[in-house]
N, C-alpha and C positions, 0 to 999 in steps of 0.2 A: 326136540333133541335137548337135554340137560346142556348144562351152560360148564356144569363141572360134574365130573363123576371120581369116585374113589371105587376099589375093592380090596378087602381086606389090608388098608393101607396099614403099616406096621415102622412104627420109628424110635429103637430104642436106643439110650444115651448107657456110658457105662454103670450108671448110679439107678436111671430109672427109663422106665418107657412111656414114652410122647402122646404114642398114638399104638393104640391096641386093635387091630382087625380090624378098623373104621371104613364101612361101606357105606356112603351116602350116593345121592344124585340133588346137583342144587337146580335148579329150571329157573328161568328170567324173574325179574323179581327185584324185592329187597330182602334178600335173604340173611336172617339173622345167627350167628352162631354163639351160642351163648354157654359158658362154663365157667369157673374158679378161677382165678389164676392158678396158673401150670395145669390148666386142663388138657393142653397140647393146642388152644385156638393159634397162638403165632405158628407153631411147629406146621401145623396143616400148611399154613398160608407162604410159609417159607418154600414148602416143598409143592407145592402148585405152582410157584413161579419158576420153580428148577432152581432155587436158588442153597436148597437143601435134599440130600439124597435120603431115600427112602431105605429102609431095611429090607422089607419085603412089602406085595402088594404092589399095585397096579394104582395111578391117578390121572385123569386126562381132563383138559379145559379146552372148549370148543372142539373136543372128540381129536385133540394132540398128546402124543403123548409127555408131561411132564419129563422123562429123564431122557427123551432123544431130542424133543423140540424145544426146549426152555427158550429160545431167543427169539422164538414165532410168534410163542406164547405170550411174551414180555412187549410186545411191538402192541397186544390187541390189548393190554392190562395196565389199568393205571393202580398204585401201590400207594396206601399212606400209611405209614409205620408209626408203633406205638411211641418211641422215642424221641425226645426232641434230636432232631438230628441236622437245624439249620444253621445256616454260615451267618454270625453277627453283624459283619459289617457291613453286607450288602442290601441292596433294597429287595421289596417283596416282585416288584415289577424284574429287577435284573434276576433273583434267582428263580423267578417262573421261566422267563425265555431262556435263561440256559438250559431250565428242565426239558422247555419246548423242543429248543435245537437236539437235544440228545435223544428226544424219541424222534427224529429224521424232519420237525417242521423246517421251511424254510426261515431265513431271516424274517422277511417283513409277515407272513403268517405268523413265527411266532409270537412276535410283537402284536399283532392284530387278537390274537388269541387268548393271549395274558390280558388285557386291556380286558377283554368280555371276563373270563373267567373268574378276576380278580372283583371284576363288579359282580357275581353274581355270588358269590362267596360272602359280600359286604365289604370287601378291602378297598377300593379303587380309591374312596380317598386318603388313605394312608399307603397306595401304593409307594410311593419314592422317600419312604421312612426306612432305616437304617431296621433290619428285622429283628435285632437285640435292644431294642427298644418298647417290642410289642409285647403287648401281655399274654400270658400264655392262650387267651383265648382266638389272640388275632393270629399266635404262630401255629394254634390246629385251624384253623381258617387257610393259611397258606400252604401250609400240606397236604390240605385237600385240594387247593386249588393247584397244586404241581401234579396230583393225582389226574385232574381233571383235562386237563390244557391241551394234549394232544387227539381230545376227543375218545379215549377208548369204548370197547363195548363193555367191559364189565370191570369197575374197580372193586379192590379191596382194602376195606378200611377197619385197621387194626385198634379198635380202643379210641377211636375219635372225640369224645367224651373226656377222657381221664385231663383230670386237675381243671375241669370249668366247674363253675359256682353253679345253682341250679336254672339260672336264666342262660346263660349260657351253654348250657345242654340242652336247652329248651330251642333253641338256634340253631346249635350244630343238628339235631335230630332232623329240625325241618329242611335245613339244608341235605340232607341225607338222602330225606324222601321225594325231594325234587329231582332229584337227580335219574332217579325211573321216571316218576310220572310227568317232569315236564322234556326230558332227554332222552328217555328208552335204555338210558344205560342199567344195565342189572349193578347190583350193589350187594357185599358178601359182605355183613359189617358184624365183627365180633363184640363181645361185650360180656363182663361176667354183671352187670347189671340189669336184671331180670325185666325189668317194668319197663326199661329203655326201650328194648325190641317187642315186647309187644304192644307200645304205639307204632312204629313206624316199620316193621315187617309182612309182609304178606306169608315167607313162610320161616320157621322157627326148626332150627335144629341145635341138640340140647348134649354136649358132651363132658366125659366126668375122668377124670385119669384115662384117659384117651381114647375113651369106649362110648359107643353110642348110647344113650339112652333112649331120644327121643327125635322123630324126625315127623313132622307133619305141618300141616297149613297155622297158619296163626289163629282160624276162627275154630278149629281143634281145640287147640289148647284154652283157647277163652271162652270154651264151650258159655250159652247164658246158665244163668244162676237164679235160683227162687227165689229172690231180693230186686226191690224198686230202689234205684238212686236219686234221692232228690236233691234239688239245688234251687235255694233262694235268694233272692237280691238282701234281704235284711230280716232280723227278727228268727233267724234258724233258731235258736233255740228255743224260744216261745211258738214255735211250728212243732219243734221237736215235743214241747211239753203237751199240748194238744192232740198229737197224735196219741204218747203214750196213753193220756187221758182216756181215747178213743177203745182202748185197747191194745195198743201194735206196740211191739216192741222195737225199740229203736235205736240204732246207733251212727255215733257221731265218727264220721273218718275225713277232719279239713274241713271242707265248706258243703260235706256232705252226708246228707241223713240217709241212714242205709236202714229199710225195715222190712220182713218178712212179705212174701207176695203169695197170701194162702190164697185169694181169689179177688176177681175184678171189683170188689164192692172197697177193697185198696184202695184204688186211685178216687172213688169216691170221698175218703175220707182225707187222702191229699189235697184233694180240690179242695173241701171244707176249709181243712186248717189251714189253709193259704188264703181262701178270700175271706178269713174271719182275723187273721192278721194283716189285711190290703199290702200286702208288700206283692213282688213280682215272682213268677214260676220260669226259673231260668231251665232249668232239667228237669225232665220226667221221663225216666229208660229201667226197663231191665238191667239187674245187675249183672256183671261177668265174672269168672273165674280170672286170677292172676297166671300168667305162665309160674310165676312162684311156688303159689301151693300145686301145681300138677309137678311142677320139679319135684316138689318136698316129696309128693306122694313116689315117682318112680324114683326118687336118692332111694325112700324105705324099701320099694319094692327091690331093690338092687341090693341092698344090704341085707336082703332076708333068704 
């Protein structure tokens, strides 16, 4: 049974519309929703918790209905909003268990619960730090961890990424996807950053002025691609210059040579220029499609 369903869900403001006929079904998962800013990703997520009414159209989570049950709803949903929206002077450990007590934990569970949550987050040693002290990376760390702390089945995490440096995205994502695969909780994480969800998504749903474009599994969208990605300890460019040598045309993206995969006598000539350079063969895969370029391709199909 989907985890959240819409039908022709429809949310318009006086100036513009949110959400246009949007029929999705999300299933367990890490499910990604990814679009522009003001694509309507908050507007959905407002309106799944009942915390925003819908114009027309039908939306239900755990097969409730959003505008009769929103308080049932809210008991099984943990919520991290795009905003900093934390209290400065308190510690991370005291506004976790007040979060705790407000979804119904007892006193000593919640305190028991923050302690874990907060360690698993990475905060436990700066828990009893005043939270206008932390950087913005430790305070989306803590609003995931109020998201987390009463245990729910399926959070939603609005923008969890925005204003961390690139290592620090690199963290919060892994934190993201532990959250299904080491807890089973389903995960609805929006993002207008394309390459974010397709590391850490199972399935990919893609909206644009508040219309669906694209709804399908993650290994859809990064269907594989006629290009071998390789990756060397040292010497990549003196690999890369060998190869072209060879004949292959080849291109550099980072610490990676990307060249055409016309037939298996490829990876022949990768073997070569790697033990004719002695350095080490860290990667050798099939290349993928980006969710990017399949967006690029249905934005065109949409505009046409």
């Amino acid at each position: 049974m989907p985890v959240i369903q819409t039908e022709e869900l429809t949310k318009r403001f006086p100036s513009t519309t949110a959400l246009d006929q949007l029929t999705i079904e999300v299933e367990p998962g890490v499910v990604g929703l990814v679009g522009a800013n003001g694509a309507g990703k908050s507007t959905l997520i407002k309106i799944l918790l009942g915390l925003s009414s819908a114009t027309s159209g039908r939306a239900s989570v755990f097969g409730l209905d959003v505008t009769a049950e929103g308080p049932r709803i809210r008991e099984r949903v943990g919520y991290m909003p795009e905003h900093d929206c934390l209290p400065a002077d308190v510690s991370a450990t005291e506004f976790v268990v007040h979060m705790a007590r407000m979804s119904g934990l007892p006193a000593d569970a919640a305190r028991e619960r923050t302690a874990d949550t907060l360690r698993h987050v990475g905060l436990y040693e700066e828990r009893y730090r005043p939270i206008g002290g932390y950087s913005t990376g430790m305070k989306q760390r803590v609003k995931l961890a109020q998201a987390l702390v009463h245990d729910p089945e399926i959070v939603m995490l609005d923008e969890p990424t925005n204003g961390l440096d690139p290592v620090g995205r690199d963290e919060m994502l892994a934190l993201i996807r532990r959250i299904w695969s080491e807890f089973g909780i389903t995960v609805l994480v929006t993002s207008h950053l394309l390459g974010e969800l397709e590391r850490i998504s199972d399935h990919v749903v893609v909206i644009d002025g508040g219309r669906l474009l694209r709804s399908s599994s993650t290994s859809e969208f990064t269907r594989t691609s006629q290009t071998l990605a390789v990756e060397v300890s040292a010497e990549a460019d003196a690999v890369g210059e060998a190869l072209a040598a060879a004949g292959l045309t080849v291109k550099r993206e980072g610490r990676l040579l990307v060249l055409p995969l016309d037939d298996d006598e490829v990876y022949d000539l990768v073997r070569d220029a790697v033990a004719a350079q002695g350095v080490g063969l860290i990667r050798l895969e099939q290349g993928r499609h980006h969710i990017s370029e399949i967006f690029g391709e249905d934005q065109g199909g949409a505009a046409r």
